[in-house]
Predicted model as a PDB file, atoms N, CA, C, CB and O in Angstrom, pLDDT in the B-factor column:
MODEL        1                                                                  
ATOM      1  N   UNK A   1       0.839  -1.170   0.000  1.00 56.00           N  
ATOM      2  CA  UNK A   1       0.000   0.000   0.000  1.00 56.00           C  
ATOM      3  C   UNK A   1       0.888   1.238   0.000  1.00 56.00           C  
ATOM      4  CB  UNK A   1      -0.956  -0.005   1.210  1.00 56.00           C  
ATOM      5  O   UNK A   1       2.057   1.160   0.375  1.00 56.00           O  
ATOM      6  N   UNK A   2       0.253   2.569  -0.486  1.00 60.00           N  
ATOM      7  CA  UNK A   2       1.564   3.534  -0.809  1.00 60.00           C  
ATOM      8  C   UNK A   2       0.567   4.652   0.297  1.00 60.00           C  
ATOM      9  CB  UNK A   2       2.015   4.134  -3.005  1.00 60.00           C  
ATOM     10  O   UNK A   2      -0.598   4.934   0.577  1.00 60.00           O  
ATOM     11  N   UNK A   3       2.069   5.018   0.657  1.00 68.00           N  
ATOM     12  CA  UNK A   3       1.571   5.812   2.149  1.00 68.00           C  
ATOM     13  C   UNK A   3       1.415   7.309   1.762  1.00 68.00           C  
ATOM     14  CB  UNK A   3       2.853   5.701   3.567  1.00 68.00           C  
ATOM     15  O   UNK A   3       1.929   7.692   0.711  1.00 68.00           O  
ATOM     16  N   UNK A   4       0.553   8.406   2.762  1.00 72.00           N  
ATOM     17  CA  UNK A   4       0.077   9.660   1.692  1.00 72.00           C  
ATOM     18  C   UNK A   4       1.202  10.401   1.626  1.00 72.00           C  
ATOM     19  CB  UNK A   4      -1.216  10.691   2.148  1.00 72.00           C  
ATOM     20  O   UNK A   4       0.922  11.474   1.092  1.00 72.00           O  
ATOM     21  N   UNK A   5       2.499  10.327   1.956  1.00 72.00           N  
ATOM     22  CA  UNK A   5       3.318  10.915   1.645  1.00 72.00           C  
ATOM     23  C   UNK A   5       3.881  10.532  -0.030  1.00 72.00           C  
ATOM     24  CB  UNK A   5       4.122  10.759   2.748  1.00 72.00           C  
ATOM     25  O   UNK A   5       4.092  11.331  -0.942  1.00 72.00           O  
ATOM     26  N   UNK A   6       4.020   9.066  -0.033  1.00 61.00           N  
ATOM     27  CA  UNK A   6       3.640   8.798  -1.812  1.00 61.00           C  
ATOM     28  C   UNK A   6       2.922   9.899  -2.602  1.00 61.00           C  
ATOM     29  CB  UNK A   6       2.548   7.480  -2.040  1.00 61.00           C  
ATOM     30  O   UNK A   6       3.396  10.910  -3.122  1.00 61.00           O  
ATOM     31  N   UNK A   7       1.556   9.415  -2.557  1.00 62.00           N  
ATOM     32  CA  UNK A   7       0.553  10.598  -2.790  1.00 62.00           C  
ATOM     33  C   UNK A   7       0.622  11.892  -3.168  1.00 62.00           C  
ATOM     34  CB  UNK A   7       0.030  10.802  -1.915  1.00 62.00           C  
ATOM     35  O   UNK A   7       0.219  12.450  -4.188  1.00 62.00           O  
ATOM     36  N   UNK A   8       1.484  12.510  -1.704  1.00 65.00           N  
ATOM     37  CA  UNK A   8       1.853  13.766  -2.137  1.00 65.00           C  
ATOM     38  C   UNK A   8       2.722  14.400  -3.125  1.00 65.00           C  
ATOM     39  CB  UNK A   8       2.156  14.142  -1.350  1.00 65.00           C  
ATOM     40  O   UNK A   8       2.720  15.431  -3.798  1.00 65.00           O  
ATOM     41  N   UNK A   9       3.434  13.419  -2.954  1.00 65.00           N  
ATOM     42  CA  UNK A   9       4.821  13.804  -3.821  1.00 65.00           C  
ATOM     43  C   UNK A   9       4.473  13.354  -5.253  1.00 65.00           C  
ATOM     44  CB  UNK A   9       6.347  12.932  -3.254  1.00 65.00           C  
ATOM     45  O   UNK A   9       4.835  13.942  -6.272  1.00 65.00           O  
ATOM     46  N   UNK A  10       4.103  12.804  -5.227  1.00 62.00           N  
ATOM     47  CA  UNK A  10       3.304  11.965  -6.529  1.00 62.00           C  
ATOM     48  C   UNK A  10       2.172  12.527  -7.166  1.00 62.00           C  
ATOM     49  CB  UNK A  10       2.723  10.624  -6.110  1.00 62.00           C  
ATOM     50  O   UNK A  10       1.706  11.994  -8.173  1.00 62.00           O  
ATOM     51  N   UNK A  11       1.500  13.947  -6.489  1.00 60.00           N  
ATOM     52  CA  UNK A  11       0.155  14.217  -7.000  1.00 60.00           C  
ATOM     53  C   UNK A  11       0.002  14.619  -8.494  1.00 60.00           C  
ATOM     54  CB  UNK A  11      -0.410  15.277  -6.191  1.00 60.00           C  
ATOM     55  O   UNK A  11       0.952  14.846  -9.243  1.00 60.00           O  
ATOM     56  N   UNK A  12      -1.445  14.685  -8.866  1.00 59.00           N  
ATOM     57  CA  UNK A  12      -1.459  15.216 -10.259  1.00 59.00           C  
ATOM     58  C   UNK A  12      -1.143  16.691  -9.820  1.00 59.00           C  
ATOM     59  CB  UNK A  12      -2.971  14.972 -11.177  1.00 59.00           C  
ATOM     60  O   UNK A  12      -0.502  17.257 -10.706  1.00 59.00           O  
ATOM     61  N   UNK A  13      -1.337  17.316  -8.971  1.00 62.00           N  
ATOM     62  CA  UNK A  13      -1.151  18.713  -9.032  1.00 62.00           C  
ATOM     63  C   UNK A  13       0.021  19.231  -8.181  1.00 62.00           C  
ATOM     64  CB  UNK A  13      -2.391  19.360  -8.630  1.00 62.00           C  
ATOM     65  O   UNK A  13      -0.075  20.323  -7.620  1.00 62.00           O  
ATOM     66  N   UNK A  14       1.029  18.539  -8.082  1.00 67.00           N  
ATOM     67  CA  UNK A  14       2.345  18.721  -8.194  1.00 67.00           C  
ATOM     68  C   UNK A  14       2.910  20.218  -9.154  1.00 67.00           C  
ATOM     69  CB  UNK A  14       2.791  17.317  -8.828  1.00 67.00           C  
ATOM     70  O   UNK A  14       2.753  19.915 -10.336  1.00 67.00           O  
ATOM     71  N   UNK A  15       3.207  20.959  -9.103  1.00 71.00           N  
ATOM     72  CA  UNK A  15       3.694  22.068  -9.344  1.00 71.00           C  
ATOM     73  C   UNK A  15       4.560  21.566 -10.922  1.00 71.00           C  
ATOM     74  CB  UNK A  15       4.593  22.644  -7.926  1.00 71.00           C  
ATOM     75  O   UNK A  15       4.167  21.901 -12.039  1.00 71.00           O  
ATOM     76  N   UNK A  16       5.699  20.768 -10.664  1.00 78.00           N  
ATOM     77  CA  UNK A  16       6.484  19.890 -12.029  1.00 78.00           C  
ATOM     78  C   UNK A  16       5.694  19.588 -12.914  1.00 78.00           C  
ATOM     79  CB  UNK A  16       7.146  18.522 -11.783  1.00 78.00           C  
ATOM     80  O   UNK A  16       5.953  19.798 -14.099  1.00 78.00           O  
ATOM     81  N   UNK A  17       4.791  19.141 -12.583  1.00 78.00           N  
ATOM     82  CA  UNK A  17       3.983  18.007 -13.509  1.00 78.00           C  
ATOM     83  C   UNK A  17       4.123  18.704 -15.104  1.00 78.00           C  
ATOM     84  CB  UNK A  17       2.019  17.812 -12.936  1.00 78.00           C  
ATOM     85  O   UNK A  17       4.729  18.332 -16.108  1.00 78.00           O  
ATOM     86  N   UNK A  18       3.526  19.522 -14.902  1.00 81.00           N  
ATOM     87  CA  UNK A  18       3.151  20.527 -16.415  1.00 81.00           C  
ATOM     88  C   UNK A  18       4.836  20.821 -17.251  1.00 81.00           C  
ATOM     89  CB  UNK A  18       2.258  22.608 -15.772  1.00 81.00           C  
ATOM     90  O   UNK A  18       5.014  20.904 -18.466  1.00 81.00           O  
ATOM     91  N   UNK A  19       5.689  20.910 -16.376  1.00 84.00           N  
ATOM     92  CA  UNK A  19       7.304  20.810 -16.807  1.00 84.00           C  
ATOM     93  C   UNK A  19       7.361  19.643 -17.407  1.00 84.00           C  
ATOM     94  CB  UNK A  19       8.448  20.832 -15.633  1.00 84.00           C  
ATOM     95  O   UNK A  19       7.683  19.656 -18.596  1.00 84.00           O  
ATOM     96  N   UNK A  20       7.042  18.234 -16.698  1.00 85.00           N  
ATOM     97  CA  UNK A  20       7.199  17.399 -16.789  1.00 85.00           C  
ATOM     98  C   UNK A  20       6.901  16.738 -18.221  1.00 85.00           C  
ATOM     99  CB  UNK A  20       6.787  17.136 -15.860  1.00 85.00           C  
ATOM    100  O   UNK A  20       7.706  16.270 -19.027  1.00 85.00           O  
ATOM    101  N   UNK A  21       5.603  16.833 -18.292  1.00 82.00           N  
ATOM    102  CA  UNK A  21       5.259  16.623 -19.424  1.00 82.00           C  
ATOM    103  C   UNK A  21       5.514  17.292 -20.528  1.00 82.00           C  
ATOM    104  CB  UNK A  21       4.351  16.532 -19.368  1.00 82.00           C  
ATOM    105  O   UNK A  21       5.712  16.900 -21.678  1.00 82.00           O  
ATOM    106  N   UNK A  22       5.486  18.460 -20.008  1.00 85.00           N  
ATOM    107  CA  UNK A  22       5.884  19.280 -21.666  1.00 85.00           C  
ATOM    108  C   UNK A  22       7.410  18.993 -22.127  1.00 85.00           C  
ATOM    109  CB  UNK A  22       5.783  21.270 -21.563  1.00 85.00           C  
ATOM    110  O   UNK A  22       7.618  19.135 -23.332  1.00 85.00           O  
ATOM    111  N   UNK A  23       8.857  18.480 -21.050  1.00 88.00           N  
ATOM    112  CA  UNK A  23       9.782  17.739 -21.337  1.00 88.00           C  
ATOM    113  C   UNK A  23       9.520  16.359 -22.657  1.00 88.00           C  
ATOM    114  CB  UNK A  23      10.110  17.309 -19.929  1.00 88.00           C  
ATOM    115  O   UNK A  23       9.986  16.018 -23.744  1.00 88.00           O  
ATOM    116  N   UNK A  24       8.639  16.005 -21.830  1.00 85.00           N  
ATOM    117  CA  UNK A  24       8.258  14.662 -22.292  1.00 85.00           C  
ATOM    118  C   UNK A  24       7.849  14.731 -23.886  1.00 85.00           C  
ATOM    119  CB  UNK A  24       6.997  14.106 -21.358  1.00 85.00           C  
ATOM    120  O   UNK A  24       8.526  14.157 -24.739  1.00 85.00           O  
ATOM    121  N   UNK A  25       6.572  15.558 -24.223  1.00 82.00           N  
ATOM    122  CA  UNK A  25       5.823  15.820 -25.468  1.00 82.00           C  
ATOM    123  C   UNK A  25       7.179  16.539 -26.214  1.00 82.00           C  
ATOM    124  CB  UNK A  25       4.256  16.889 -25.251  1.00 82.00           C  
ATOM    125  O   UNK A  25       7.441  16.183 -27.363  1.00 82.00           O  
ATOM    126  N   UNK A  26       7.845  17.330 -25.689  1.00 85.00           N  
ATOM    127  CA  UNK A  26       9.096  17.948 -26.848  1.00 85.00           C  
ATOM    128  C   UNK A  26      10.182  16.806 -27.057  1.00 85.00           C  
ATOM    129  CB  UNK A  26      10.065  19.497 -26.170  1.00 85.00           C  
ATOM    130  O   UNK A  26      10.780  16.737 -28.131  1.00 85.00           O  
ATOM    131  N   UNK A  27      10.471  15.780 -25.873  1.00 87.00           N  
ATOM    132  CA  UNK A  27      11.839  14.904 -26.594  1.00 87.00           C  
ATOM    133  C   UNK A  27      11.038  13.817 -26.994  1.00 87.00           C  
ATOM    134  CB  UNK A  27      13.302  14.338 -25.511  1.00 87.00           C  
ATOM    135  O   UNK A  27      11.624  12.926 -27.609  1.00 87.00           O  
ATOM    136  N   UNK A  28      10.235  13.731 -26.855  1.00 84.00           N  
ATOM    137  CA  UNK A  28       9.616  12.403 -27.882  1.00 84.00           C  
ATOM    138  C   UNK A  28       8.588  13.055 -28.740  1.00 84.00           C  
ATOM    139  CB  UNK A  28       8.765  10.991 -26.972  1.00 84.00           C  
ATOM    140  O   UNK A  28       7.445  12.931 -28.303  1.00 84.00           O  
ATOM    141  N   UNK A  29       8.712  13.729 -29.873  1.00 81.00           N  
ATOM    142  CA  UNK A  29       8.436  14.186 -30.772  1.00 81.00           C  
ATOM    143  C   UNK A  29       7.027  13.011 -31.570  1.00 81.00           C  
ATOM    144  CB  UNK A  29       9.869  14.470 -31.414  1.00 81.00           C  
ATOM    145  O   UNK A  29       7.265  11.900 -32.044  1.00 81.00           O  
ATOM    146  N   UNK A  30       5.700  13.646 -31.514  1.00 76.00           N  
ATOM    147  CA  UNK A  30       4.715  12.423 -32.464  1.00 76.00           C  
ATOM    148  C   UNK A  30       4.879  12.882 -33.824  1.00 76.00           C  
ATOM    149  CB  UNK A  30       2.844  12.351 -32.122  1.00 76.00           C  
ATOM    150  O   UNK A  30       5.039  14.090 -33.995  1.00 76.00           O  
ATOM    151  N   UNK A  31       4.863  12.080 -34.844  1.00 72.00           N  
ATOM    152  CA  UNK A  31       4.632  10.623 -34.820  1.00 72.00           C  
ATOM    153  C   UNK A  31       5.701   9.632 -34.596  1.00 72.00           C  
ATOM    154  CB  UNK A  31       4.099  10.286 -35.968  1.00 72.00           C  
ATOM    155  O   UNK A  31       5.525   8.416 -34.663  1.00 72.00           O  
ATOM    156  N   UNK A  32       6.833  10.223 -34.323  1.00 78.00           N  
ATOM    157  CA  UNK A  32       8.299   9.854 -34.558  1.00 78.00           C  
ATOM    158  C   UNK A  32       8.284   8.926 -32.694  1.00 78.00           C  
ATOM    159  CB  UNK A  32       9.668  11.736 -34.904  1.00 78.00           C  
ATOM    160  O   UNK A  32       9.069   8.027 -32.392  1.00 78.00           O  
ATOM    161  N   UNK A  33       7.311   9.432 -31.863  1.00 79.00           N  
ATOM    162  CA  UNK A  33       7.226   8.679 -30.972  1.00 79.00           C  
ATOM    163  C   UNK A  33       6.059   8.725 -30.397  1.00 79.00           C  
ATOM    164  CB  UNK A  33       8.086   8.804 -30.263  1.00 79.00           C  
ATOM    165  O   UNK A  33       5.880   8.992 -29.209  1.00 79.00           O  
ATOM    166  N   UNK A  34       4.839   8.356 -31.557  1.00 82.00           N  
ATOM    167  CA  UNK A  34       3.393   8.236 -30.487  1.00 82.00           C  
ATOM    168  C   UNK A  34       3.143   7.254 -29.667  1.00 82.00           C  
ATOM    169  CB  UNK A  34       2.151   8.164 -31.133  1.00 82.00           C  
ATOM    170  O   UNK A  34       1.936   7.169 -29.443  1.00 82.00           O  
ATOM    171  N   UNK A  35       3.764   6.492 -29.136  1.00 87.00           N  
ATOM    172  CA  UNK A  35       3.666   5.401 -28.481  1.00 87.00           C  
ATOM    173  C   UNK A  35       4.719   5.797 -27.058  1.00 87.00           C  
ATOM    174  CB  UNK A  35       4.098   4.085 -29.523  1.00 87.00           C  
ATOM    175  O   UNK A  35       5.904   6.116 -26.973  1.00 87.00           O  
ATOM    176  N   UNK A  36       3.366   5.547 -25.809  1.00 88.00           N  
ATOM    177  CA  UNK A  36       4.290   6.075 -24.422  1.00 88.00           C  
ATOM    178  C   UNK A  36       3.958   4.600 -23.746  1.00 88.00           C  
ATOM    179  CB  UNK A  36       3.595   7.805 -23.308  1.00 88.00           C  
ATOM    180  O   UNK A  36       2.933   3.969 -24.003  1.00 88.00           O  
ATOM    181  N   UNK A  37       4.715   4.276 -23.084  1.00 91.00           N  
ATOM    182  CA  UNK A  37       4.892   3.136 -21.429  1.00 91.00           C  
ATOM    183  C   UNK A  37       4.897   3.744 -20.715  1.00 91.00           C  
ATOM    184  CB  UNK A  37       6.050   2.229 -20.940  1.00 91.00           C  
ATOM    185  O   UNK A  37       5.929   4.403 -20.591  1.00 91.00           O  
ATOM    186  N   UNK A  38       3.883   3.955 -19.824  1.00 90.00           N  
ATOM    187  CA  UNK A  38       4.010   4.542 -18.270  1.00 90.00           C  
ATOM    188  C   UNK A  38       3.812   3.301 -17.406  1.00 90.00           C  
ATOM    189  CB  UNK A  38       2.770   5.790 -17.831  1.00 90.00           C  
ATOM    190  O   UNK A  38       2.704   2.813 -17.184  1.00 90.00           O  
ATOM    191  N   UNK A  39       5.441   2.630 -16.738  1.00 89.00           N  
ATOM    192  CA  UNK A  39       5.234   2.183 -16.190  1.00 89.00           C  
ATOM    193  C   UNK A  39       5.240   2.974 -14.334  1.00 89.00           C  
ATOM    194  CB  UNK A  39       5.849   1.275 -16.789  1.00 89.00           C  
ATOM    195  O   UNK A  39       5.888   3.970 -14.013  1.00 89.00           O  
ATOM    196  N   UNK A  40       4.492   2.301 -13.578  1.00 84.00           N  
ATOM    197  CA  UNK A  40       3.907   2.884 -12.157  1.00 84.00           C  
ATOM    198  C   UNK A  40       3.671   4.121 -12.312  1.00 84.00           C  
ATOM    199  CB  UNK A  40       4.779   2.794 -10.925  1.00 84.00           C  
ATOM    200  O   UNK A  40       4.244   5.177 -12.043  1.00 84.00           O  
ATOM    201  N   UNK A  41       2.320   3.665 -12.999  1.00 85.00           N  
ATOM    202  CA  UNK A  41       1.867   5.720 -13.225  1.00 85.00           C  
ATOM    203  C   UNK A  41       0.816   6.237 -12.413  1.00 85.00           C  
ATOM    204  CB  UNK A  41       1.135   6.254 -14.915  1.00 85.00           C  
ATOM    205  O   UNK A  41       0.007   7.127 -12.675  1.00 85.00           O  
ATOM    206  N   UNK A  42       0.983   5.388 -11.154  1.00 80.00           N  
ATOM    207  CA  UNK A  42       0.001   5.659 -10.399  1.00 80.00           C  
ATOM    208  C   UNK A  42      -1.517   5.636 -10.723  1.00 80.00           C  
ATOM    209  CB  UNK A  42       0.305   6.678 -10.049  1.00 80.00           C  
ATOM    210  O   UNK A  42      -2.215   4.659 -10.994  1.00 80.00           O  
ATOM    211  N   UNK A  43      -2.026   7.575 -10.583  1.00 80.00           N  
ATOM    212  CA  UNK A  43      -2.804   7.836 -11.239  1.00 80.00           C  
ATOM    213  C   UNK A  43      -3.471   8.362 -12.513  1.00 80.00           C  
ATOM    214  CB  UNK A  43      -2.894   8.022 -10.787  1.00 80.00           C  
ATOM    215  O   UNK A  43      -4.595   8.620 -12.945  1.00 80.00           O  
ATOM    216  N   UNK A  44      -1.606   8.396 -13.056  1.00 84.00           N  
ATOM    217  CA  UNK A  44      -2.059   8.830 -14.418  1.00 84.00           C  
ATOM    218  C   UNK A  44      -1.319  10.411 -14.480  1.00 84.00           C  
ATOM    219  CB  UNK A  44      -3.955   8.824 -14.553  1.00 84.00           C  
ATOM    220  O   UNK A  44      -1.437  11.187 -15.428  1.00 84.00           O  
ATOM    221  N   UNK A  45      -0.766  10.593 -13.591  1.00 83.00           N  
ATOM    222  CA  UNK A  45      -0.409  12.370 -13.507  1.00 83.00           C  
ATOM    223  C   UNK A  45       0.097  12.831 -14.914  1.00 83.00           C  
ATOM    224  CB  UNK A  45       1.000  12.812 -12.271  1.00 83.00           C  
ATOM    225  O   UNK A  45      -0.410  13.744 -15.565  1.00 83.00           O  
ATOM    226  N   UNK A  46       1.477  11.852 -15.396  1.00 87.00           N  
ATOM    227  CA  UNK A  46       1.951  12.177 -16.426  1.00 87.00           C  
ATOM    228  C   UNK A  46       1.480  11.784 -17.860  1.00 87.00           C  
ATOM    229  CB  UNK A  46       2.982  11.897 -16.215  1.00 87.00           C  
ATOM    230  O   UNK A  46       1.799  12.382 -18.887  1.00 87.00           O  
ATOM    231  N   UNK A  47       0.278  10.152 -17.734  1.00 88.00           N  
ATOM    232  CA  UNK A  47       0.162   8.928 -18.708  1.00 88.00           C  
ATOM    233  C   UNK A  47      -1.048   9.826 -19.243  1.00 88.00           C  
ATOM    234  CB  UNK A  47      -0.140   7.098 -18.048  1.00 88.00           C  
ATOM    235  O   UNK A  47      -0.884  10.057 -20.441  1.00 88.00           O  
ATOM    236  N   UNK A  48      -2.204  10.400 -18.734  1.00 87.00           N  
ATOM    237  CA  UNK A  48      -3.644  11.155 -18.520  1.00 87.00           C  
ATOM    238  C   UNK A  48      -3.384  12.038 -19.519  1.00 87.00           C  
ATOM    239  CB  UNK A  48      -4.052  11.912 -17.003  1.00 87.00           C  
ATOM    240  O   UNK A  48      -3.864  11.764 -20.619  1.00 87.00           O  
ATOM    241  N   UNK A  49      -2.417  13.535 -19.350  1.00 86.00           N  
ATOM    242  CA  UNK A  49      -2.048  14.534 -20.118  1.00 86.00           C  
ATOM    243  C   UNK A  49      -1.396  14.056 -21.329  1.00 86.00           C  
ATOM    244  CB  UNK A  49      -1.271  15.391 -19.416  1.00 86.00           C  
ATOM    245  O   UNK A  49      -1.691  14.828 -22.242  1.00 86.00           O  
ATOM    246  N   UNK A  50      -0.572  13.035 -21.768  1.00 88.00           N  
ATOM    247  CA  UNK A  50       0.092  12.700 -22.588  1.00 88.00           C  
ATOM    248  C   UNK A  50      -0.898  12.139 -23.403  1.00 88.00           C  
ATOM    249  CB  UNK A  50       1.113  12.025 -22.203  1.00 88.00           C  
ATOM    250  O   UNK A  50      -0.868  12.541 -24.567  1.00 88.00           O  
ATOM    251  N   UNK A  51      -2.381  10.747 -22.923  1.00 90.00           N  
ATOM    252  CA  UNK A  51      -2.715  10.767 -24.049  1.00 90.00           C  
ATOM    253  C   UNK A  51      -4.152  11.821 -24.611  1.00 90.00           C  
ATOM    254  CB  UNK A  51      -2.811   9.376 -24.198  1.00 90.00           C  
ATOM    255  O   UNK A  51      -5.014  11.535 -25.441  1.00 90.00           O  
ATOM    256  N   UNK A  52      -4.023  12.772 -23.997  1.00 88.00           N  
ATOM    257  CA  UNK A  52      -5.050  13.838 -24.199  1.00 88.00           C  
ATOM    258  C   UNK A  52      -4.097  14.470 -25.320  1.00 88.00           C  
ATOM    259  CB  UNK A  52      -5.527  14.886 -22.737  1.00 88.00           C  
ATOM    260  O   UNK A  52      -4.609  14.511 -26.439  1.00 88.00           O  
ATOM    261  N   UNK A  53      -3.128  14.841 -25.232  1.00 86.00           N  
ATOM    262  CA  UNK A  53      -2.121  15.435 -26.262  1.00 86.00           C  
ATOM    263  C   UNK A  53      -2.279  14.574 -27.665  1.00 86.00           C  
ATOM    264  CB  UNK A  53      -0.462  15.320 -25.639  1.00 86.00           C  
ATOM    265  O   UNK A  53      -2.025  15.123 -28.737  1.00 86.00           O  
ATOM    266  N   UNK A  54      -2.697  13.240 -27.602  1.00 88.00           N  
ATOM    267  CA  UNK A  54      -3.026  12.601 -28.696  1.00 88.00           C  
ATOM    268  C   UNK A  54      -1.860  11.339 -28.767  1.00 88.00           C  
ATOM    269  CB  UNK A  54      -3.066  13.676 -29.955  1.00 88.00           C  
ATOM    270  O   UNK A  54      -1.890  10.652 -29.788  1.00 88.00           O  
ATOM    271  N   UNK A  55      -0.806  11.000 -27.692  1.00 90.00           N  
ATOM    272  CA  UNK A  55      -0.008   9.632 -27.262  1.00 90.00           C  
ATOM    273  C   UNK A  55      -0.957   8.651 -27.297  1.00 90.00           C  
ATOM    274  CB  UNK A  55       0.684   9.606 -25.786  1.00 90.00           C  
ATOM    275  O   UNK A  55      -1.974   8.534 -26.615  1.00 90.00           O  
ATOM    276  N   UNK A  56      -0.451   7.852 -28.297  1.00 91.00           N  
ATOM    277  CA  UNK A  56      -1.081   6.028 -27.917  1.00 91.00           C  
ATOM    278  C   UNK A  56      -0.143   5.511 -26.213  1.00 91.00           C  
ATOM    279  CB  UNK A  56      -0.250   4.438 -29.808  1.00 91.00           C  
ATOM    280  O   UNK A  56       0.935   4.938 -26.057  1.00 91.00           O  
ATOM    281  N   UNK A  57      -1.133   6.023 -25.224  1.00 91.00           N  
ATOM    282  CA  UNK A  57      -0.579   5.394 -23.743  1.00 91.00           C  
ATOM    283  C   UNK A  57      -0.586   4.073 -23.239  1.00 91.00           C  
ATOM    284  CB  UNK A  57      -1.216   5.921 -22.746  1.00 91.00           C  
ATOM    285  O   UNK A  57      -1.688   3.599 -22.963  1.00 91.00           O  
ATOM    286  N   UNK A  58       0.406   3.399 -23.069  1.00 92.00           N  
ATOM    287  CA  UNK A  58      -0.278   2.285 -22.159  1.00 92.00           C  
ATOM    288  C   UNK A  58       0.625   2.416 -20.651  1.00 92.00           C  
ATOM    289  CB  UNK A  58      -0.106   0.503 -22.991  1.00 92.00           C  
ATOM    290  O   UNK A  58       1.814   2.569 -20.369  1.00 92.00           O  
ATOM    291  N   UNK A  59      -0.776   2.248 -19.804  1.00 90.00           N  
ATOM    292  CA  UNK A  59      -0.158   2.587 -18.224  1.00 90.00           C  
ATOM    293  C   UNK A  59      -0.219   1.848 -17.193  1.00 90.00           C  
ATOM    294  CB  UNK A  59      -0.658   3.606 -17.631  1.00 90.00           C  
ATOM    295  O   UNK A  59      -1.097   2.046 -16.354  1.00 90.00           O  
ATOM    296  N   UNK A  60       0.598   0.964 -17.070  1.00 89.00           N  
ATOM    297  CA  UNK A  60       0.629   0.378 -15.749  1.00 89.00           C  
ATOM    298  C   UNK A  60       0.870   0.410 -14.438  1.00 89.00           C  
ATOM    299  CB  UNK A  60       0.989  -0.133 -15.790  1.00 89.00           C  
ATOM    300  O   UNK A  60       1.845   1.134 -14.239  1.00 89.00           O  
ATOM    301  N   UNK A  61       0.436  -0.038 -13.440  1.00 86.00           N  
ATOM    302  CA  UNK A  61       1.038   0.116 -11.934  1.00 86.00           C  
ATOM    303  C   UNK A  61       0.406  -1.436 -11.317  1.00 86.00           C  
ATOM    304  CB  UNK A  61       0.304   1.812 -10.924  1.00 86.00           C  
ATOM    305  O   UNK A  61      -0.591  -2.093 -11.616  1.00 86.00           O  
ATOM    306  N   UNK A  62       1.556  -1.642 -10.287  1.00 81.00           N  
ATOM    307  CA  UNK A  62       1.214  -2.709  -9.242  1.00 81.00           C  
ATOM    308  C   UNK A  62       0.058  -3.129  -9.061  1.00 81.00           C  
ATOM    309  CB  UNK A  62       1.501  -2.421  -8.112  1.00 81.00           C  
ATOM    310  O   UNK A  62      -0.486  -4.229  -9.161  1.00 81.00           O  
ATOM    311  N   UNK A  63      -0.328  -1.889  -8.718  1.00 73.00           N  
ATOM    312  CA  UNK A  63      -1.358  -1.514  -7.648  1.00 73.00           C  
ATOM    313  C   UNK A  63      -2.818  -1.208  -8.351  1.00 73.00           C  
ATOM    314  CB  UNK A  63      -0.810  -0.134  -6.796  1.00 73.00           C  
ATOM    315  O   UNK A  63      -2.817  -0.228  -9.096  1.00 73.00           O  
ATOM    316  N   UNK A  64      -3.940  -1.850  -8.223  1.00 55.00           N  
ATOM    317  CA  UNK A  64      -4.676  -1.761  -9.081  1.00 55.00           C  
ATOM    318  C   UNK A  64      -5.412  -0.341  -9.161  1.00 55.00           C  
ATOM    319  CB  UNK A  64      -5.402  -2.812  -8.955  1.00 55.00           C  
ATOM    320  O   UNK A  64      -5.585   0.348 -10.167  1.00 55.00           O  
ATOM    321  N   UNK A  65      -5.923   0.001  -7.422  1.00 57.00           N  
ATOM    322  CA  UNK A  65      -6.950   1.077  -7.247  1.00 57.00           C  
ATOM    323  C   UNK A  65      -5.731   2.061  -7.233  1.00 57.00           C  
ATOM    324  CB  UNK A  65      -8.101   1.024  -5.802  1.00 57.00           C  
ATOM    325  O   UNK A  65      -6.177   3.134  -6.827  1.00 57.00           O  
ATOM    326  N   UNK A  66      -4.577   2.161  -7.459  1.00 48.00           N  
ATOM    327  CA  UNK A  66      -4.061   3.314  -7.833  1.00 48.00           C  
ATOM    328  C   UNK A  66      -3.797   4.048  -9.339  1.00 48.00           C  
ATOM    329  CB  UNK A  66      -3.059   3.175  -7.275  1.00 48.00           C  
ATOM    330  O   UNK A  66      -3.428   5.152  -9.741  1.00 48.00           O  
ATOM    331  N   UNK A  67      -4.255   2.629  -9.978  1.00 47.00           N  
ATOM    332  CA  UNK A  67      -4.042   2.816 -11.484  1.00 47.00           C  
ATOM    333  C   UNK A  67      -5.359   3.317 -12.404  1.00 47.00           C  
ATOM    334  CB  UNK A  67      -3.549   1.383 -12.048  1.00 47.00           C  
ATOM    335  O   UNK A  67      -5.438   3.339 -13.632  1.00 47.00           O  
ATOM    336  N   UNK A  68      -6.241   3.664 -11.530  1.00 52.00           N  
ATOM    337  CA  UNK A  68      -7.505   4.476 -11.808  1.00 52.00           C  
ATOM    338  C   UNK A  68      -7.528   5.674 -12.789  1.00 52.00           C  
ATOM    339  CB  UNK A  68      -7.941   5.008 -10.564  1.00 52.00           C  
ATOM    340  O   UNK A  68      -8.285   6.565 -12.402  1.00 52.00           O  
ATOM    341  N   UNK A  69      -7.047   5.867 -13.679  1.00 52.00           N  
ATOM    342  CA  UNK A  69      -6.638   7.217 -14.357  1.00 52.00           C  
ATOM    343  C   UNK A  69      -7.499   7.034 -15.976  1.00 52.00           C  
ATOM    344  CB  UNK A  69      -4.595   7.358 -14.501  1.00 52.00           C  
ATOM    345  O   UNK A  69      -7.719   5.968 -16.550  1.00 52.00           O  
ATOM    346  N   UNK A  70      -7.750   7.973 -16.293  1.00 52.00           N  
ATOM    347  CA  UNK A  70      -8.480   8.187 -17.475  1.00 52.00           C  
ATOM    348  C   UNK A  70      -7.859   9.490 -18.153  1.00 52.00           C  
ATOM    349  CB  UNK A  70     -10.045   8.320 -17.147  1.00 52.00           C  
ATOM    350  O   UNK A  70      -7.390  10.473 -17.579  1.00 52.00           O  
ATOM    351  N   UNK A  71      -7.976   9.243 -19.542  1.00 50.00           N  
ATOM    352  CA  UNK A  71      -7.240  10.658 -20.473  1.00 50.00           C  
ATOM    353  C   UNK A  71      -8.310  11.657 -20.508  1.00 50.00           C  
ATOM    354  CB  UNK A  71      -6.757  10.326 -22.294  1.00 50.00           C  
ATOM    355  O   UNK A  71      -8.128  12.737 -21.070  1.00 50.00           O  
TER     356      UNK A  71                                                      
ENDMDL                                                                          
END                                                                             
């Protein structure tokens, strides 16, 4: 089980996140890389925004009820 300090540090609304991803969408350039692995993506913080951007996502985690995330 992941404790709420996980959580926190981990949230979708993490301050990075939006860095994060926009890292992500500029070095993996689509179509040259529409295809993402999020492995332990929790809830989706980074896997969610990426395939709203239009990424073919696939997202896994351990943990089932943490892997609750939708684009």
């Amino acid at each position: 089980m992941y404790s709420p300090t996980w959580f926190d540090v981990f949230s979708e609304t993490r301050p990075s996140t939006d860095r994060e991803r926009n890292f992500l969408a500029r070095n993996l350039p689509k179509p040259w890389c529409g295809r993402v692995l999020d492995v332990c993506c929790g809830r989706g913080r980074l896997s969610a925004p990426l395939a709203r951007a239009g990424y073919e996502v696939v997202a896994v985690d351990r943990k089932h009820r943490s892997s609750r995330c939708r684009p």
